[in-house]
N, C-alpha and C positions, 0 to 999 in steps of 0.2 A: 494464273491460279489466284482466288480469292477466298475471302472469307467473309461467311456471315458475322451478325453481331452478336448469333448464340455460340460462334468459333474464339470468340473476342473476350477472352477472361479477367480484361477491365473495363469491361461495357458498362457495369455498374457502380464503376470508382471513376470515372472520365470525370475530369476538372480544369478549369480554365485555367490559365497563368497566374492569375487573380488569386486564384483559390491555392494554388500549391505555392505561392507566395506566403499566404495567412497559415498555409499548414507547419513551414517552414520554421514561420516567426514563432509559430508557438512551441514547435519540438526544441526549437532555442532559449527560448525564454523559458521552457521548463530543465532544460541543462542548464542555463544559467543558473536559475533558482535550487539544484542539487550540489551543483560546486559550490553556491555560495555557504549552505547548510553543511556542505563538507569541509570549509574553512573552517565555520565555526566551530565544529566538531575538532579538527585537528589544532587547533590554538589552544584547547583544551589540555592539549595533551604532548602538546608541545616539546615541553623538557626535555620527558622520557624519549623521545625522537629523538632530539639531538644527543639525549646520552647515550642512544643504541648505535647512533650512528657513526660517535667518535669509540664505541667497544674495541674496533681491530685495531685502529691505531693507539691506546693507551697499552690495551697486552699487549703489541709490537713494541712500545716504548719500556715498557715493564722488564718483556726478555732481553732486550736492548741492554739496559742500566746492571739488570741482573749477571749476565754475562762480563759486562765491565767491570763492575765490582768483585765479582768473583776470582775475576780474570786480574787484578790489583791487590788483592787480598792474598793471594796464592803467589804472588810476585814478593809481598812486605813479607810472608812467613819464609821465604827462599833466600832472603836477603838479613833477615834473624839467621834462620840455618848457618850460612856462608859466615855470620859475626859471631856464631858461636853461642850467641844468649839464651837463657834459659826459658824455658817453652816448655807448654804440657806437650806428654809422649803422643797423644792423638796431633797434634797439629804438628811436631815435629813429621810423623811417619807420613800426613797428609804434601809439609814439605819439601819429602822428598820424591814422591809422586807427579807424575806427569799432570799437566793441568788437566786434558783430556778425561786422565783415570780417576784424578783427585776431584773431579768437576760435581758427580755425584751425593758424594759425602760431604763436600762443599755446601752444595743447596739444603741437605739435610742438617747441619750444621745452621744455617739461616735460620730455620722453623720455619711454622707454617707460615708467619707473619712476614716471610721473607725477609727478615731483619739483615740490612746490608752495614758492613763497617765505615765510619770517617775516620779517617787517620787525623791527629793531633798533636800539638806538641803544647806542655805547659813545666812553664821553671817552678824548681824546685822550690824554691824561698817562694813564691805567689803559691804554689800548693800548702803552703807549711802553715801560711797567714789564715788562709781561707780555712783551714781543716778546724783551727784556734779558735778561727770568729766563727764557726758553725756548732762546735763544743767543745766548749774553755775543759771542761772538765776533763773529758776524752785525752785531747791533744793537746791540753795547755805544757803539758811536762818537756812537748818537742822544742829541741834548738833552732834558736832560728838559722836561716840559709840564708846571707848577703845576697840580695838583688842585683846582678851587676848588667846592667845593659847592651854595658859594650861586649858581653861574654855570651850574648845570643844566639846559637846555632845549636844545632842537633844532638851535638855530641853532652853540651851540657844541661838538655831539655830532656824532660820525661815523655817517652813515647804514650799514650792512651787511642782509646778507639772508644769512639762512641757511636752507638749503633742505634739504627733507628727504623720502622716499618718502608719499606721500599713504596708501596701504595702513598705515605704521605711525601717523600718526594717530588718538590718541586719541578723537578726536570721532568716527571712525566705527565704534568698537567699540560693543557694543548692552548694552547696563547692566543689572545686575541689582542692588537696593536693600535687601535679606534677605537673610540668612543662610542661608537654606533655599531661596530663590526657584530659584537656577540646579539645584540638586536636586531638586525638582518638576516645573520643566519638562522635565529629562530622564528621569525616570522616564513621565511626561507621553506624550513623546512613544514612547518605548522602548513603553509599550501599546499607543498608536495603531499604532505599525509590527506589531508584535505581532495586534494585531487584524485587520488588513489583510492580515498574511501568513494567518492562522488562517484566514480568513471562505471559502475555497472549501471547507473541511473544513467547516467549522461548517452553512455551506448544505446541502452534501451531506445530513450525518446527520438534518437536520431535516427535510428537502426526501424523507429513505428515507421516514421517521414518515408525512409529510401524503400521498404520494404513493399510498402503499397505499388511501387512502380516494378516490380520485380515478378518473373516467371516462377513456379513452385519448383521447379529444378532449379531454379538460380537461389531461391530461401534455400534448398535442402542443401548447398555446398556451403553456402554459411555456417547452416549451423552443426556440418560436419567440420569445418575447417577452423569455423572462427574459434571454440575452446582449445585445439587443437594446437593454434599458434600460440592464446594464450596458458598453457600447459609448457609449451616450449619455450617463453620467454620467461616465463615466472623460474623455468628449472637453471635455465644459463642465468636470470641475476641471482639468484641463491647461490648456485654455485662459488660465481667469483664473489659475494658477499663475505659469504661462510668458510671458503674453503680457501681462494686464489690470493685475497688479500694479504692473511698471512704469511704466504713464500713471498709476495711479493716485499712487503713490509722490510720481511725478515732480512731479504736481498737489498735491497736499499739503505736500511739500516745497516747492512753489514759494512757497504761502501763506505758509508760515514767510520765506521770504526775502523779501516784500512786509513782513511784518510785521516783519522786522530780529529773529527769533525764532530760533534756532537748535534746530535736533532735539535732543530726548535720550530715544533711543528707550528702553523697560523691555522687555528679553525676553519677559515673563509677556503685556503688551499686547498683543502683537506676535503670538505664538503664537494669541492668542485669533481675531484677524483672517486670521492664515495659514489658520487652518482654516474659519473659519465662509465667506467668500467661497468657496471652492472648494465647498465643501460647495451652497451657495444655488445655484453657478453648475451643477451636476450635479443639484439635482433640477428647474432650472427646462429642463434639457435635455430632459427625459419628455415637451414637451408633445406631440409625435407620439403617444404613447402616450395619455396621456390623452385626447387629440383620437379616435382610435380607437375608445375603452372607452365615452365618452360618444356618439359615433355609434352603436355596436354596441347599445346598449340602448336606443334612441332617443330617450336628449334631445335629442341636434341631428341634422338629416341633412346631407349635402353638400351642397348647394343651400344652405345656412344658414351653414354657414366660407365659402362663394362670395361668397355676398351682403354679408356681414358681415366685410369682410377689412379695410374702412377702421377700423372700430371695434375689431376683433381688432390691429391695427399698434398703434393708438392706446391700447387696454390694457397690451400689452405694451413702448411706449414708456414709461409710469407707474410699468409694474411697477419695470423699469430701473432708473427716475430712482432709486425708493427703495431698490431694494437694491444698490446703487452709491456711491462719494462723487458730490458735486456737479457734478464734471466733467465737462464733455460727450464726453470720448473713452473711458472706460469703460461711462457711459451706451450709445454706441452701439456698442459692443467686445459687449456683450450684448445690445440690442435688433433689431443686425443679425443676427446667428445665428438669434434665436428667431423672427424674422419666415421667415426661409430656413426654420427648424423648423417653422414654421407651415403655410407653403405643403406643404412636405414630408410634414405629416402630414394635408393634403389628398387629395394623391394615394396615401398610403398607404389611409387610406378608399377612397377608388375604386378603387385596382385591389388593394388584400386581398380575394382573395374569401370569402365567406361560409361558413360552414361547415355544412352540414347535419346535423340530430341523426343520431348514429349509429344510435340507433331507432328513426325516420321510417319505415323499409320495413317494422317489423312491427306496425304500428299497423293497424289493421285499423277 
């Protein structure tokens, strides 16, 4: 069987080696020159990147402290209670309330500004001095209180709490330990953003290059499939961005407070996890796709993801576990979607139909 050259649908695009060499260089050269204008573009705006990007881990840091201080604060009012000292009736009755139930009124209690307590202690005689040197008039009439050094402990120091907005705590600022460090991660990111903005040009010009060589059944599953995959990576790294980080945070952070360890997160760390999790959780979103590619060439047929769904959960429960922390609620934050994905890319096998070669009629 043969074919003429009016059979021949790149009869009129046929190029020498030469020639798809210089085509090459240029679909390149012009994705270089988009990336590079995509840098530019994301150095711009740089900052706000890195401060989107450290969001889940400062609210994780925020609930972290918040819960601790709560969790200390409801401890010093129970430890009043038990020495019998005098207390307004709201913080007594919160006293005697379980942390759990008292937990609520607690944060209310905070204000909006989350104002969390220090505990303090300051001697009487240095209170007395100070109240004098601040107004002679006010407090000049107080006695003085003998300073006595050696008499230093708790029982002769005034209790106080000074309270202060939880947002400006130190402890939940995210650290950098170099000189250069906080300047790499935002060059860092300033690419990333850059590349992301770049990458519809950059597909483009490569996607002119590959495209010329391709049959119009081989264009049509492109561009049925290509937004398709991207739809389904865009929706798993949102997910774990928006949604997974959180539990997960939350679960990690809790170990530290089991362990009486406090966080001290490094920005560099931090970045490394921000990206690689979104990234796992968008290409483990394809398996519609892949479930498809491998049907379509017939490793597996439908009858075979039917059969095989308890074993196909059960892989992808495994998968889960390991690309997840230990915690069972990001475990199933992504074992539930891909099992939905699973099913999903059952039915997309059944009712995708098949494509017939475009040559089939003139085969003789």
């Amino acid at each position: 069987m043969s074919y003429d050259d009016e059979d021949d649908l790149f009869a009129d695009t046929k190029m020498s080696f030469g020639e798809h060499l210089e085509e090459l260089r240029a679909a390149l050269f012009k994705a270089i020159v988009a990336l590079a204008i995509g840098a530019v573009l994301g150095l711009s705006f740089g900052n706000e990147i890195v401060q989107r990007i450290q969001d889940p881990l400062t609210a994780a840091l925020e609930r972290y402290y918040e819960n601790k201080e709560i969790g200390r604060y409801h401890e010093r009012l129970q430890q009043q209670l038990a020495a019998r000292e005098e207390m307004p009736e709201e913080l007594r009755r919160l006293a005697e309330m379980p942390l759990d139930d008292a937990r609520d009124e607690l944060l209310e209690l905070m204000g909006a500004d989350r104002m969390i307590p220090r505990e303090t202690f300051i001697h009487p005689g240095q209170l007395v001095r100070e109240l004098k040197r601040h107004d002679p008039q006010a407090f000049g009439e107080l006695p003085d209180v003998p300073y006595d050094s050696a008499a230093i402990n708790r029982e002769t120091m005034i209790r106080i709490y000074l309270w202060h907005p939880l947002k400006s705590d130190p402890r939940i600022s995210v650290k950098a330990l170099s000189a250069q460090e906080a300047f790499m991660i935002f060059v860092k990111a300033s690419l990333l953003a850059g590349a992301i903005l770049a990458s519809p040009f950059m597909f483009y010009f490569i996607w002119a290059f590959v495209a010329s060589g391709l049959y119009p059944h081989e264009k049509h599953y492109v561009y049925i499939f290509g937004p398709f995959s991207l739809v389904l990576f865009v929706a798993g790294a949102a997910l774990a961005f928006f949604v997974v980080f959180d539990y997960v945070l939350d679960f990690l952070f809790g170990i530290n407070a089991w362990v009486e360890i406090d966080p001290d997160m490094r920005i560099s760390e931090w970045m490394s996890f921000a990206l690689l999790m979104p990234i796992g959780f968008g290409i483990s979103f394809q398996l519609p796709l892949v479930m498809l590619f491998l049907e379509r060439i017939g490793i597996f047929a439908i009858r075979d993801y039917i059969d095989k769904w308890q074993i196909a959960v059960l892989v992808i429960s495994i998968i889960s576990m390991l690309l997840t922390p230990a915690d069972p609620m990001s475990m199933l934050l992504m074992a539930i979607p891909l099992t939905a994905l699973y099913f999903g890319g059952i039915a997309l096998c059944r009712y995708m139909p098949k494509r017939k070669g475009p040559f089939r009629d003139r085969i003789e």
